[in-house]
Structures are given as structure tokens and as C-alpha cells.
C-alpha positions in Angstrom: 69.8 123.2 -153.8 71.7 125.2 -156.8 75.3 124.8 -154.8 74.5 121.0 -155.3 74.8 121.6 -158.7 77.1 124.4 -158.7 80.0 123.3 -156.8 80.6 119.7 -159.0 80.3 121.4 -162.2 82.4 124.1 -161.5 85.0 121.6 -159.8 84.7 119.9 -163.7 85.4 122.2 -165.1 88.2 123.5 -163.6 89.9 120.5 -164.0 89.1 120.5 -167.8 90.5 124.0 -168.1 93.0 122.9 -166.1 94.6 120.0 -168.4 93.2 122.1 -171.2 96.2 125.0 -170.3 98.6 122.5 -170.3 97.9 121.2 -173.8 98.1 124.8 -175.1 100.8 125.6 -172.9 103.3 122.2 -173.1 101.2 120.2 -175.3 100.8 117.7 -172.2 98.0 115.3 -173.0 96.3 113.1 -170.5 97.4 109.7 -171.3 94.3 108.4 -171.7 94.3 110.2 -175.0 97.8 110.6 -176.2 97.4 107.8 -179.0 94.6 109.4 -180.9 95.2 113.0 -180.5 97.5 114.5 -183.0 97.5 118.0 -182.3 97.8 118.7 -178.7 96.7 122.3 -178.9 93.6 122.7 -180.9 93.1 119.8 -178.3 93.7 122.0 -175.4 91.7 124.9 -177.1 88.5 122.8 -177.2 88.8 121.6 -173.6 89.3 125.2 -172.7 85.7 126.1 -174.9 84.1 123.2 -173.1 85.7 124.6 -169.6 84.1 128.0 -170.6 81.1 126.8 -171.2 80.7 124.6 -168.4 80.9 127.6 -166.5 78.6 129.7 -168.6 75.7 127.6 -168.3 76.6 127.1 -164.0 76.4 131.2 -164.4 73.1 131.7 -166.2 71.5 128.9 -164.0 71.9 131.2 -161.0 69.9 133.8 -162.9 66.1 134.4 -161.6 64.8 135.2 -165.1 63.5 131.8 -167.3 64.2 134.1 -170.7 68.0 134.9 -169.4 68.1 131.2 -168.4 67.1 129.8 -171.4 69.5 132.3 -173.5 72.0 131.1 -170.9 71.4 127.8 -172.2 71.7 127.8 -175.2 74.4 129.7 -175.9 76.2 127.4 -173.2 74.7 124.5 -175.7 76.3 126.1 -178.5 79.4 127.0 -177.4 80.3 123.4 -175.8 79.2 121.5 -179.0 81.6 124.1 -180.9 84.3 122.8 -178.1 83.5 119.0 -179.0 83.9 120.0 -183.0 87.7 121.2 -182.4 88.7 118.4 -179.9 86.9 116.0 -182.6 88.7 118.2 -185.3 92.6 117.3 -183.0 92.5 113.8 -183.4 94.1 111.1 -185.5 91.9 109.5 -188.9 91.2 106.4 -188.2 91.2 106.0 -184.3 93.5 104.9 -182.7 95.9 103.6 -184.6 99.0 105.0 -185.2 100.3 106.0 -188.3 104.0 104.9 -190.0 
């Protein structure tokens, strides 16, 4: 029942880390977000942080031991609200308008 779980979330987030290298690396931004995103990297860096996460928590879910899972947790927690702060932190004031 776990590789139910597993396998999505860790196809998730390799595609997260996956466009989140190519921000840091070429400052390629999905489309989707290239209006309100004004700094590509620190944009890449959180998707990365959420990626890591992601897999973090898939890791410590495998564990037998509820105190390791629950550590597991919420460090995971922790570390992908820290990766929502910076992506929040990459975009534009004001939405998504654009700027003169």
C-alpha cells in the first residue's frame, strides 16, 4: 500500500526539482509563472526545498518507528513551508501585473 503513495510523490517531485534546476541553472521559468516571478533563481531554489522535502517526508513514511515518523514529519513540514516563503519571497509586488 506505501508504493501507492510512494511512487506519485516521488514522480512530483522530481518534476519540481526538475524545473526547479533549470531556474537556478538558465533561469527557465514555466510559463505559467513567468509574469509574476521576478527572480528566477531564488524561484528555482524554493522549488528545489519543496523537491527535497517532498522526498524527505516519502523517506520517513517508510520508517517502522511512529517517533521517527513523526520527526520525519515535521521536519518535512518545516522545511516545505520554508520552500513556499522563498518562492513567495521571488515574486513580483502586486501580482501580476507588470511593472514600467
Amino acid at each position: 500500500m506505501k508504493l501507492y503513495l510512494l511512487i506519485p510523490v516521488a514522480l512530483v517531485a522530481l518534476l519540481i526539482a526538475a524545473s526547479g534546476i533549470a531556474a537556478v541553472s538558465r533561469g527557465w521559468i514555466l510559463p505559467v509563472n513567468r509574469r509574476t516571478v521576478h527572480r528566477p533563481r531564488l524561484h528555482g531554489w524554493g522549488q528545489l526545498t519543496i523537491a527535497v522535502a517532498l522526498c524527505w517526508q516519502a523517506g520517513f513514511f517508510l520508517a517502522g518507528d511512529i517517533d521517527v515518523r513523526q520527526f520525519g514529519t515535521l521536519s518535512g513540514s518545516a522545511l516545505l513551508l520554508a520552500g513556499i516563503i522563498v518562492m513567495t519571497l521571488s515574486h513580483r509586488p502586486g501580482g501580476d501585473q507588470r511593472t514600467p
